[in-house]
C-alpha positions in Angstrom: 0.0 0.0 0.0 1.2 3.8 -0.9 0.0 7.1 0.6 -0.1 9.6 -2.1 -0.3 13.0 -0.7 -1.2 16.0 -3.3 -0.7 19.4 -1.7 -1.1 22.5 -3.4 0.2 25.7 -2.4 -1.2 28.4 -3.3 0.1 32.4 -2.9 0.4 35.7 -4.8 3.3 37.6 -6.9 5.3 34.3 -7.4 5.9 33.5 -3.4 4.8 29.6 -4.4 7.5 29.5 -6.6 10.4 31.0 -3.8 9.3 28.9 -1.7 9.9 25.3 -3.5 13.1 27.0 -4.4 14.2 27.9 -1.1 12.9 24.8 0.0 15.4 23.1 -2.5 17.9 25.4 -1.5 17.9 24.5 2.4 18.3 20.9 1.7 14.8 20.2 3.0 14.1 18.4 -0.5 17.2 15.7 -0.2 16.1 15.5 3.3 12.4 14.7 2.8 13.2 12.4 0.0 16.1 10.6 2.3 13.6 9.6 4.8 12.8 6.0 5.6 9.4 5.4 3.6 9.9 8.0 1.2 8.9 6.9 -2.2 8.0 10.1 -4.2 8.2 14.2 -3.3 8.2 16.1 -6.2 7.0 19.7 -7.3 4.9 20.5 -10.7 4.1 24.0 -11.9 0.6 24.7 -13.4 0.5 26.3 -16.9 -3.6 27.4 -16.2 -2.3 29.1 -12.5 1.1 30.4 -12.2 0.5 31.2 -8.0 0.1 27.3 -7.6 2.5 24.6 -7.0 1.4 21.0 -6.7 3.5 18.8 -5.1 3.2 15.2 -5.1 4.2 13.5 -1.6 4.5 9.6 -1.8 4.7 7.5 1.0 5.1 3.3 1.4 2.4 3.6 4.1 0.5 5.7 7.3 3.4 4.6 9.5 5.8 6.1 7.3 4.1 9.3 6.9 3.3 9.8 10.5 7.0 9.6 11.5 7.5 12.0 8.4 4.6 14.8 10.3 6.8 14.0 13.6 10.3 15.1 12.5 12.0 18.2 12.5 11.6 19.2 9.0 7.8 20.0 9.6 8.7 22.7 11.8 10.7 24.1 9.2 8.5 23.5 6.5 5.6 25.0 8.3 7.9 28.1 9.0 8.5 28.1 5.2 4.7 27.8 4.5 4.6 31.2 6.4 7.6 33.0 5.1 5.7 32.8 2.2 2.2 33.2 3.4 0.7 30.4 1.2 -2.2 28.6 1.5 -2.5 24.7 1.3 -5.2 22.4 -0.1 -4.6 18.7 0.1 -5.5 15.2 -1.5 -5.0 11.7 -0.5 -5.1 8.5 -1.6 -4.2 5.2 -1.3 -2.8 2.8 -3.8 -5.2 -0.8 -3.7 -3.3 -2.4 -6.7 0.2 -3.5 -5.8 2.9 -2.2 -8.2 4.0 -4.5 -11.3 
């Protein structure tokens, strides 16, 4: 089973943008992906709405995600998230097929 986790961050004059670069930037990126459980965290741009950024967080399961909410790089995400005074709408779902 996978979590996939879409979160879309939304903000005005282009902040969306600085902040998946400064999130790149810090390292928080490598870190997030480095994490046990980690299978996908990746950023898209949207042609139709240039003040959102969707990223696609993928997890192998709840555990995994839980302990990811629990560590250190939330806090500094969050602070991030502020810096830049976006707004967040999120999406899960769960994977019932088994990868082949």
């Amino acid at each position: 089973m996978n979590l996939t986790i879409n979160i879309y961050y939304t903000g005005k004059n282009g902040s969306a943008k600085e902040f998946v670069k400064e999130m790149i930037s810090s390292g928080i990126v490598d870190q997030v992906r480095q994490e046990r459980g980690n299978k996908r965290y990746e950023y898209f741009f949207s042609e139709n709405d240039p003040e959102t950024v969707l990223l696609i967080d993928c997890w192998k399961n709840q555990e995994a995600l839980d302990l990811h909410h629990k560590s250190p790089m939330m806090e500094k995400i969050a602070y991030l998230r502020n810096k830049y005074n976006l707004k967040m709408r999120v999406e899960q779902y769960i994977s019932i097929a088994k990868d082949n």
